[in-house]
C-alpha positions as CSV (number, residue, x, y, z in Angstrom):
1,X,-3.7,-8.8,42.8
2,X,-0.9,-7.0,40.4
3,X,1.5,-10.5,41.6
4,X,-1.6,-12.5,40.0
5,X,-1.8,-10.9,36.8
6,X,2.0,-10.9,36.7
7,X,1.9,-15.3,37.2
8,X,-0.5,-15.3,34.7
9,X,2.2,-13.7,32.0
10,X,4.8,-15.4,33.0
11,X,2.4,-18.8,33.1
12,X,1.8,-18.1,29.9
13,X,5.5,-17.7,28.6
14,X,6.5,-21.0,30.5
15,X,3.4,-22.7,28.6
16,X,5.1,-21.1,25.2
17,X,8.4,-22.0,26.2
18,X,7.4,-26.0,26.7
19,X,5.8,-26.2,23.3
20,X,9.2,-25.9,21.5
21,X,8.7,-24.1,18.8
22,X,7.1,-21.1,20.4
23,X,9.1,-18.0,22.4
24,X,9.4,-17.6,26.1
25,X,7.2,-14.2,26.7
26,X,3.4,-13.6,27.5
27,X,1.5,-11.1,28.5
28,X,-2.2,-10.3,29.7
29,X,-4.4,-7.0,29.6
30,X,-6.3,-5.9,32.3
31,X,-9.6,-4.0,33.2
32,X,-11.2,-3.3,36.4
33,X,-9.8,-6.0,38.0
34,X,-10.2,-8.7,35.2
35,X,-8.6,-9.9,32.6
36,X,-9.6,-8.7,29.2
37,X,-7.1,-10.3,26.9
38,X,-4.0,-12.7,26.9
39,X,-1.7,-13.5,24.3
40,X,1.6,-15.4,24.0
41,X,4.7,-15.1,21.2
42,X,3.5,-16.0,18.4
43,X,5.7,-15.2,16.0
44,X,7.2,-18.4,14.7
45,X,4.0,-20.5,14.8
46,X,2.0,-17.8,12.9
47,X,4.9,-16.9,10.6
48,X,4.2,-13.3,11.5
49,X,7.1,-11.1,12.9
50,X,4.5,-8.3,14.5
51,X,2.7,-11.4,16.6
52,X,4.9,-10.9,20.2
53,X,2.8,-11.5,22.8
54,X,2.3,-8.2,23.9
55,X,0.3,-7.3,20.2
56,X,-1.2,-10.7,20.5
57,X,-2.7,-9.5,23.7
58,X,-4.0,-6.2,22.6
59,X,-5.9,-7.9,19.7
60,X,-7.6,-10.1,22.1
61,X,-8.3,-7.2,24.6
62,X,-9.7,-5.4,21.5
63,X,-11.4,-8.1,19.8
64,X,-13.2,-9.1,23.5
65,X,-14.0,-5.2,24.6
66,X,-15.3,-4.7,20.9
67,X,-13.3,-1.1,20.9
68,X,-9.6,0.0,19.5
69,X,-9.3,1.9,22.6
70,X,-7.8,0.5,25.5
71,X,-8.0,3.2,28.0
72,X,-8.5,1.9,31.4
73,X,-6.6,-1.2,30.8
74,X,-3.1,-1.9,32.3
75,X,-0.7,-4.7,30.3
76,X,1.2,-7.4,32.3
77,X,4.1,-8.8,30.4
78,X,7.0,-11.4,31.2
79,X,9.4,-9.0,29.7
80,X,10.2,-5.3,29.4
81,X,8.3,-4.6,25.9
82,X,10.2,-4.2,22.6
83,X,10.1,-0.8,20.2
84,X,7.3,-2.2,18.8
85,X,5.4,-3.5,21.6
86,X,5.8,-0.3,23.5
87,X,4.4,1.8,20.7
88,X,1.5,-1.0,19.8
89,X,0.8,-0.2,24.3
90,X,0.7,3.6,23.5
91,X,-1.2,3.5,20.5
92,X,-4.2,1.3,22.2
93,X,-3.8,3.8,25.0
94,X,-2.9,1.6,27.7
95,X,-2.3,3.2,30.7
96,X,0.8,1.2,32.7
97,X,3.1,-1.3,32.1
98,X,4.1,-4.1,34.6
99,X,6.9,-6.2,33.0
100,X,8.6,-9.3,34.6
101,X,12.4,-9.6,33.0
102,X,14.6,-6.3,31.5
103,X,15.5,-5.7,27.8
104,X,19.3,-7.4,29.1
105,X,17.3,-10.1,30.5
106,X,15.8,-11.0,27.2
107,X,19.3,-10.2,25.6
108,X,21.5,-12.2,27.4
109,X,19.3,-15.1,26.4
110,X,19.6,-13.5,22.2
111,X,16.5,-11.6,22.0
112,X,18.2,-8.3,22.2
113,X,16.8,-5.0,20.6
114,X,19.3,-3.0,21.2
115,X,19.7,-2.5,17.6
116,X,16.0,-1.3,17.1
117,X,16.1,1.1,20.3
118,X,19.4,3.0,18.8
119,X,18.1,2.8,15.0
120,X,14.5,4.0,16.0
121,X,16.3,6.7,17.8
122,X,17.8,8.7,14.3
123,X,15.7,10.5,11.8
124,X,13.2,8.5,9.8
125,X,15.5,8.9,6.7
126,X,18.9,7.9,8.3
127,X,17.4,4.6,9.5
128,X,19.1,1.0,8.7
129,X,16.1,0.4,5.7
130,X,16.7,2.6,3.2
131,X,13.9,4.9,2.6
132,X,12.5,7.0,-0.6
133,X,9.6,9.4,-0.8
134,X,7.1,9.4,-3.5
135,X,4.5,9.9,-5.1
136,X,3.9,13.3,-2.3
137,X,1.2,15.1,-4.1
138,X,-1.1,12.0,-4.4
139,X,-0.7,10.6,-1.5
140,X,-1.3,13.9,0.2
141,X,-4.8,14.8,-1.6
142,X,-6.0,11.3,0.5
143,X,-5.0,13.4,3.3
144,X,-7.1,16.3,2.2
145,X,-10.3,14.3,1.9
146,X,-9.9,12.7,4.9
147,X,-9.9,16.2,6.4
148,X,-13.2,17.0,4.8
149,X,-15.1,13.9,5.6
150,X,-17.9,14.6,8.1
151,X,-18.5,11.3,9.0
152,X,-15.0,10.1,10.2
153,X,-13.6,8.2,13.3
154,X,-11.2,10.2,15.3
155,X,-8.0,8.6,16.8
């Protein structure tokens, strides 16, 4: 069963990869035993940077479950996730990752992140972007009501 989910990922980045303009990588989420979103690289036919198909995925799985929690699912993906795919899995609450190629898989054919993994690894404020507080107090207060509020959504 895992091996079927897993061809359906990598399907999906062979069907990506043929189209030309899209990237090689797919991915599915899965839920008792069915699959509960799919998604595909999008990034250079949407123009978005954030739409690797491990993201595209979630929003699918999120969009068809009609929740922002994810718990119970597992993610199949053609290649070890990213920094940003990996935190995108933890925030949705995924609970395992089955991935087809390594990060040096996907670097020796350039997608590499090796940059990202050693960057994300310093302190927010000794990072590659260059970064500047302000504004503190203001944005803080928000904080403060959101405390307060009675009728809030916890994360």
């Amino acid at each position: 069963m895992k091996e079927d989910f897993m061809k359906e990922a990598i399907r999906l980045s062979l069907e990506n990869m043929q189209k030309n303009a899209w990237w090689p990588f797919g991915a599915v989420i899965v839920k008792d035993g069915k699959i509960v979103g799919k998604g595909r690289n999008q990034v250079t036919s949407s123009n978005d940077p954030t739409a690797h198909g491990e993201v595209v995925a979630i929003r699918d799985a999120c969009k068809n479950l009609w929740t922002f929690d994810l718990q119970g699912c597992e993610i199949y993906t053609s290649c070890e996730p990213c920094p940003m795919c990996y935190w995108a899995i933890s925030r949705s609450r995924i609970q395992k990752i089955y991935y087809g190629n390594t990060g040096k898989d996907a670097a020796d054919i350039w997608f590499d992140d090796s940059a990202f993994q050693e960057d994300i690894k310093k302190v927010f404020t000794q990072r590659v972007i260059p970064v500047e507080q302000i504004m503190h107090n203001e944005a803080l207060e928000v904080f403060k009501a959101w405390t307060a509020k009675q009728d809030k959504i916890t994360y």
